[in-house]
C-alpha positions, 0 to 999 in steps of 0.5 A: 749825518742827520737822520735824513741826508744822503752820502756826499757821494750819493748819485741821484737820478731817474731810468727810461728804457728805449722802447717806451719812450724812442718811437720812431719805429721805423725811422733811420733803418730801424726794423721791428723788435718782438715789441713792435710784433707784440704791440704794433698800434702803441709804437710812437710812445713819447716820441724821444727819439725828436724830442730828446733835447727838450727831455735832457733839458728838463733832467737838468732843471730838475738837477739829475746827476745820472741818466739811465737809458737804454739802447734799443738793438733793433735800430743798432742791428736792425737784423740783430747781426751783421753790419752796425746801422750808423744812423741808429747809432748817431741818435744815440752819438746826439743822446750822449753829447746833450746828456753829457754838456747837461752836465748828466751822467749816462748809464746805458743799458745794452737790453731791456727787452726790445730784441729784434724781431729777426732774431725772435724768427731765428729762435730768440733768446731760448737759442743759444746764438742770440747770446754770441749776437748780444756780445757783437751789439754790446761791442759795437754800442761801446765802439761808437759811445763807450768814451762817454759812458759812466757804467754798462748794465747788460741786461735789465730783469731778465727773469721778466723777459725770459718768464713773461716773455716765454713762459707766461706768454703776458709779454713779447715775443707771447710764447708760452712754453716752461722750457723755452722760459728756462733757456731762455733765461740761462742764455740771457745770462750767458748774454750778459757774461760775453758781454761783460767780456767784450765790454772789458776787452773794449776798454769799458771800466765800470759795468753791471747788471740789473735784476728785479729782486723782490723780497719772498715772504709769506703774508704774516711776515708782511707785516712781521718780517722776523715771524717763524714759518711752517715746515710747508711754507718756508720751502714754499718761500725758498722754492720761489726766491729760487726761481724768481732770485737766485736763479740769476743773482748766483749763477753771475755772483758764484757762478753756480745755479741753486743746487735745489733749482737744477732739477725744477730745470731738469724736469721741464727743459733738460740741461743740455743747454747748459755747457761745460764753461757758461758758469765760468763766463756768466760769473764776470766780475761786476763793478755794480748790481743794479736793484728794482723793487717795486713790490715784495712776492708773497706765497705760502704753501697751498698743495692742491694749488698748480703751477704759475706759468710765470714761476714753472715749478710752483706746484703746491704754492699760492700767490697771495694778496695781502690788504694793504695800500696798493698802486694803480695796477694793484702793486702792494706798497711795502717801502720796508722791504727795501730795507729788507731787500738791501741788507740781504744782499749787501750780507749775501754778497759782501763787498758789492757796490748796489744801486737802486736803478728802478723805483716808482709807482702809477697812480691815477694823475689828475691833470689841472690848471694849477698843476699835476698834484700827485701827492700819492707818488711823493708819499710813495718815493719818499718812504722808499727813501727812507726805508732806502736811508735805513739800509745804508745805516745799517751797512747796505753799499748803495751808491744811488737811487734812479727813479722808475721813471722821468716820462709817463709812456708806453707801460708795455702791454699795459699801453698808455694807461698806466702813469709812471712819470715824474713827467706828465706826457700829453700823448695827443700834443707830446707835451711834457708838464713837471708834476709836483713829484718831480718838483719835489724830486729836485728838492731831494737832490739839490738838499741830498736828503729829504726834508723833516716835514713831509708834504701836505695835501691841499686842504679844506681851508686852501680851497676855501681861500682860493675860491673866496668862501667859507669852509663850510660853504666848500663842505656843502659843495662837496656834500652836493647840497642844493642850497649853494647858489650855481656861482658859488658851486662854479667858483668852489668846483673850480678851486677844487679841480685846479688844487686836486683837493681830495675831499676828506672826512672832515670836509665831508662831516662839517655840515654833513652826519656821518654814520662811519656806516657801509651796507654790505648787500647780498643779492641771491642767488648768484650762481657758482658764486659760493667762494666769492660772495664768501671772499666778499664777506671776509675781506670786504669786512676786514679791509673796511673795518680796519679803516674804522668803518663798521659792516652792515650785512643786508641781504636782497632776495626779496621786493619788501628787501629792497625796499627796506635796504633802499629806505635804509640808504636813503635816510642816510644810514650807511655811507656807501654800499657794496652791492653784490648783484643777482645774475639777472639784473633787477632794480635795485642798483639803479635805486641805490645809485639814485640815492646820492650815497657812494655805490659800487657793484661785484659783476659788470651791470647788463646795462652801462651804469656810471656806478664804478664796478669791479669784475674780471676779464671774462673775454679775455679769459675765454680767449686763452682757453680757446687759444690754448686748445687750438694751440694743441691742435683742436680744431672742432671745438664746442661751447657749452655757453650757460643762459645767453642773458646773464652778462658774464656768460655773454663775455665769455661767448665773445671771447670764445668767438673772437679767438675761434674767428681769428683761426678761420673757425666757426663756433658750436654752441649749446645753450644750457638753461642754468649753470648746474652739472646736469646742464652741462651734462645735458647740453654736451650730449647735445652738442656730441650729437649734433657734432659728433667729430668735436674734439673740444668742449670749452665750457662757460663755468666749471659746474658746467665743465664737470657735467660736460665730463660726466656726459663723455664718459656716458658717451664713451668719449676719452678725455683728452684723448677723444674730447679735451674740456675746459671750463671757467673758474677754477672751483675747489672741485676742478682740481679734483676731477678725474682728469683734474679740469684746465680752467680759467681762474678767476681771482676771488681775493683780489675781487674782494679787495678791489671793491672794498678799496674801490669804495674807500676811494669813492668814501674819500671823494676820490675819482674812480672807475670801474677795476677789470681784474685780469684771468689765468689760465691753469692747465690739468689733465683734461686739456 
């Protein structure tokens, strides 16, 4: 066998789910699941419901032998019990005809996360009936397509609908509650063994389950996977491969839970809920243990670090970012850990059959008249398969490889934006257009293997022949140099858009010098922004240095600053800049994005600017402290909201408005003239004054937050008893107050990689935009 072909047996293929592609929500007497609920303006997705004869017909083109699709329940049972819905039954009776005369062979997925909205109204998955009605589905989807089904997978990565779904809240049904996380999770497993029961006893031969596992490490082993850890963080790495693992590989392949997970379990859901013989059911025997891997988890030990409300239980341990190459949502690209991943598994759990059944990225997809040329998507499968390739060779039982996934969709809450499609879908028009990876995808399959050369980007000297000129007339478009007549900019623009030429270095250095150069400029001051602009330094320096580029630290605090830094850009000294800018806006950024040189900016301008920025969700982080307070039943809340002219308090302002007007609430403002603790001080004793009956300060900032404590306490006001206090990202102090401050955090690390990333892309003439990182709530004492 060569060092890149497959097993004869291979089975090579590609997964969708129900929900992101089907639409038709409400065709044929298909009522809404907690999807339709969560996201009810995003339902009509790739409309496959109608179209699935042209999607079966690309599968076969493209030379699929397995179709992993998934069955939506809510047009099986639209009530999630009772009698079966015969229509919602035919359309898959019409899938699995067409799917089987294309010569495909389909594995149905009972569950990938779309349950009925009237079973969520009767508990959802934290009760424990929804697992009995799960059995009664599954038996009823054998009943009608079992003679032509290859293998039955239960449920798809639990621990996402059970954590995110009802712990984290980030995904349907939206509850936020540790416990109803745990039962949740224990009775999707107990789902899956009476399932696997019913799917026995109707005759089916081959059936499974698929859990996302992500490898568990420390940021050092990334990079090392044999390095010893600490004491500290080898527990930290063991708690979360509990949570996040083997809280469901050993209850269904050794019918026990991890003797150290039961009192994690125990503290925050109690175990009633498990009774005497679900292990027993959970521990069906399986035919097949479907894998999806994306991305490894990395962690290590951080004691004063609360919980994730995703990992209950993680107290004391940090999610880390690590600097390397990511998707389009941020996704650390790891193809080792595969292998790594693979062999643990198949050492584990010796004798089981494995299968990759999810695998793919999204990447920003650049459409054009020559094509979709997603050479990044290419380069991301093919290093999986080969990591894929190793694990085999080293003994890994893997029986196939199925491909996240045929269509771009509906990515969740994530909508449209994302881009994870073998499959270009104009959402507009419904059209489906192959892109080069799935082109490339079928060569796999029809060689069972990957070629020993690997693609190549369309070059320098491609563009050049398309359009008719010379490389260094391409290399002077490209530089943006006046002296290119209009016809010949059209004609070498032209090419360039219709390949998906990405400029490189060469391109740019033909007729233009280079300096390997970027200013790092820091803007003063930038208040409370000690940790990131230090995080900035450290990573920004770190990630652009690795790439060969060397940092020049510049510092603007005054008008002569400017004007040196912005005489040192324009005679071409630097490449590109990253600009940190002040809280109030100045001149500079708009000097500098004159200038022609790659720019991007730390913090969302004051005025819309087309120069790429990275910044966090402000509006969406007020949102969920205001929320979680009138969750917990505040109702007269107060905003200490800073200076109403700096942009980031302006964010949270609205979100703090919004969340209080969709509860029929009107807002208390004090406006503070700067973001120190006495500020905050002062501006609480005004708003107690002027409202003594608030029962909730949020606060624009911690610095703020902690003078709103400081002015309770002069005040006589208990907190939380009297006045709960939320503030706004989670400073190293904010842990340390007394009582310890719930915040928004604000994700410095991943601030600071985005802009270093953001202007890598903007280096190699790449298409960027701006990076809003998302917020976290972080729940203490104070609320």
């Amino acid at each position: 066998m060569s060092i890149t072909s497959f097993p004869e047996d291979f089975v090579w293929g590609v997964s969708t789910s129900a929900y992101q592609i089907e639409g038709a929500t409400a065709a044929d007497g298909r009522l809404p699941s907690i999807w339709d609920t969560f996201s009810a303006d995003r339902a009509e997705a790739c409309d496959h419901y109608h179209r699935y004869p042209d999607d079966v017909r690309l599968m076969k083109e493209l030379g699929m032998a397995a179709y992993r699709f998934s069955v939506s329940w809510a047009r099986v049972f639209p009530e999630g019990r009772g009698k079966p819905n015969a229509a919602g039954l035919d359309f898959y009776d019409r899938l699995l005809d067409e799917v089987t005369a294309a010569g495909i062979t389909p594995y149905a997925t009972l569950y990938h996360w779309d349950l009925p909205q009237a079973l969520e109204d009767r508990g959802g998955w934290p009760a424990r009936d929804t697992a009995e009605r799960f059995a009664e589905y599954a038996a009823a989807v054998h009943d009608r397509i079992g003679d032509r089904v290859d293998t039955w997978f239960t449920l798809n990565e639990p621990w996402v609908a059970a954590f995110l779904g009802y712990g984290s809240g980030v995904h349907a049904p939206g509850r936020k509650s540790a416990a109803d996380a745990f039962r949740a999770a224990h009775h999707m497993l107990l789902g899956h063994g009476l399932a696997v029961q019913a799917l026995r006893a109707a005759g089916a031969e081959k059936v499974g389950l698929v859990l996302n596992i992500a490898p568990v490490m420390t940021p050092a082993q990334v990079s090392d996977f044999g390095r010893e850890l600490s004491e500290e963080d080898a527990a930290a790495v063991a708690r979360i491969d509990a949570l996040a693992n083997r809280q469901f590989l050993e209850p269904a392949l050794r019918g026990a839970y991890p003797a150290e997970l039961l009192p994690v379990i125990d503290r925050h859901a109690g175990l009633g809920h498990v009774r005497e013989g679900d292990l027993e059911t959970i521990a069906q025997p399986l035919d097949l243990l479907g894998v999806n891997y994306y991305t490894p988890l990395v962690v290590q030990a951080q004691p004063s670090e609360p919980a994730d409300p995703a990992y209950p239980g993680s107290e004391g341990i940090l999610f880390c970012t690590i600097p390397t190459a990511v998707t389009a949502m941020g996704w650390p690209i790891v193809p080792n850990c595969l292998s790594l991943l693979l062999g643990r598994i198949s050492r584990e759990y010796p004798g089981l059959d494995l299968m990759v059944t999810e695998n793919g990225a999204d990447f920003v997809d650049v459409v054009t008249g020559d094509g979709i040329h997603d050479v990044e998507r290419i380069s991301f499968i093919e290093e999986h398969l080969r990591a894929l390739r190793a694990a085999i060779d080293d003994g890994a039982r893997v029986r196939g490889y199925l491909v996240w996934t045929l269509l771009d969709n509906l990515e969740w809450s994530d909508g449209y934006q994302r881009k994870f499609g073998l499959v270009h879908v104009d959402f507009a028009t419904q059209r489906r257009r192959m892109k080069d990876s799935a082109l490339w995808y079928r060569d796999v399959i029809r060689r069972n293997g990957l070629a020993e050369t690997r693609p190549r980007r369309p070059t320098l000297e491609t563009v050049a022949a398309r359009a008719g000129v010379s490389r260094a007339t391409v290399s002077r478009v490209v530089n943006g140099e006046s002296s290119v007549s209009p016809e010949v900019r059209t004609a070498v623009m032209r090419a360039v858009n219709e390949l998906g030429y990405v400029p490189n270095l060469a391109a740019r250095s033909l007729v233009t010098r280079r300096t390997n150069a970027v200013a790092l400029v820091l803007s003063v001051p930038r208040q409370g922004a000690d940790a990131l602009t230090s995080a900035v330094v450290q990573y920004v320096t770190s990630l652009l240095e690795g790439a060969g580029k060397q940092i020049t630290l510049m510092l603007a605090d005054t008008a002569e600053s400017h004007r040196r830094i912005a005489a040192h850009v324009e005679a071409r000294l630097a490449d590109g800049v990253v600009l940190l800018p002040p809280d109030r806006g100045d001149t500079l950024a708009e000097r500098l994005s004159r200038t022609g040189v790659p720019l991007v900016l730390l913090g969302k301008p004051p005025i819309a600017s087309l120069v790429p920025y990275v910044d966090v969700d402000n509006a969406g982080g007020a949102v969920a402290a205001t929320e979680h307070l009138l969750a917990r039943g505040r109702r007269r809340i107060g905003m200490v909201c800073g200076p109403t002219d700096l942009v980031t308090v302006q964010d949270r302002l609205a979100g703090h408005r919004t969340a209080l007007q969709r509860a029929g609430l009107t807002p208390h403002l004090a406006p503070a003239g700067d973001l120190t603790r006495a500020e905050g001080a002062a501006a609480t004793r005004r708003l107690l004054t002027e409202a003594p009956s608030l029962d909730a300060v949020f606060a624009a900032t911690d610095q703020l937050a902690i003078g709103a404590l400081q002015a309770a306490r002069e005040l006589g006001r208990r907190v939380p008893d009297d006045l709960a206090v939320v503030g706004f990202d989670d400073v190293d102090a904010a842990s340390a107050t007394t009582p310890a401050l719930t915040t928004v955090r604000v994700p410095v690390a991943d601030q600071a990689l985005a802009l270093a990333r953001l202007l890598l892309s903007r280096l190699e003439g790449r298409h960027t935009t701006s990076v809003v990182l998302p917020t976290r709530l972080v729940v203490r004492e104070s609320a």
